[in-house]
Structure formats: C-alpha cells, structure tokens
C-alpha positions in Angstrom: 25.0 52.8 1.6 24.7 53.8 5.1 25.5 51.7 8.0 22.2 51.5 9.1 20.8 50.3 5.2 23.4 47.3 5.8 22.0 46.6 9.0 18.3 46.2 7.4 19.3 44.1 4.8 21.5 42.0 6.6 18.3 41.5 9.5 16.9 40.8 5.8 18.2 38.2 4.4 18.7 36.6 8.4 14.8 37.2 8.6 14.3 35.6 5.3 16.5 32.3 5.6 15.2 31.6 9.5 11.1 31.6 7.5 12.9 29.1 4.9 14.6 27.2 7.3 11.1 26.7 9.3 9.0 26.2 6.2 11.5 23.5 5.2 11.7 22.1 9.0 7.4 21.8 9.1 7.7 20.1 5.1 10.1 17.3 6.9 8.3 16.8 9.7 5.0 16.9 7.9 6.5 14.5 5.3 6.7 11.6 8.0 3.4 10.8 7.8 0.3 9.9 10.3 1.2 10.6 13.9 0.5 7.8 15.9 -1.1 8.6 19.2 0.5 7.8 22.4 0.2 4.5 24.2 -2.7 5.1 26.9 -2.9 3.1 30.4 -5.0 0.9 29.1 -2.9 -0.9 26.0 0.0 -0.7 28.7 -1.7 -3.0 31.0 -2.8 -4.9 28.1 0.6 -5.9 27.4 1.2 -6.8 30.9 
C-alpha cells in the first residue's frame, strides 16, 4: 500500500467511529425521555 491508501483508510475508519460515536450520543440522549419545557415567567411568579 501507498502512503496515501493509508491515509484514506485511516480518515476511514476516524470517519466511521466519529458517525458511531454520534448515532450512539443521539440514542442516549433520546433514551431520556419527554423533554420538559422550560419554566416561563409566568409559573416563576407563581411560585413567588
């Protein structure tokens, strides 16, 4: 193989475990469940 071969398949397999990486990242963070919205003015002064 030729140096620039080994460059393409190490940017490869970098390329390939970043989209794993982010696929499994967005599974986690989906995985939490229902986002809760943020507090608004209004329940704030509620409270108060």
């Amino acid at each position: 193989m030729n140096q620039g071969k080994i460059v393409a398949v190490i940017t490869g397999v970098i390329s390939i475990f970043l989209a794993v990486a982010y696929l499994v990242i967005v599974q986690l963070l989906d995985f939490r469940g229902e986002m809760i919205p943020a507090p608004t003015l209004e329940m704030i002064f509620n409270l108060l």
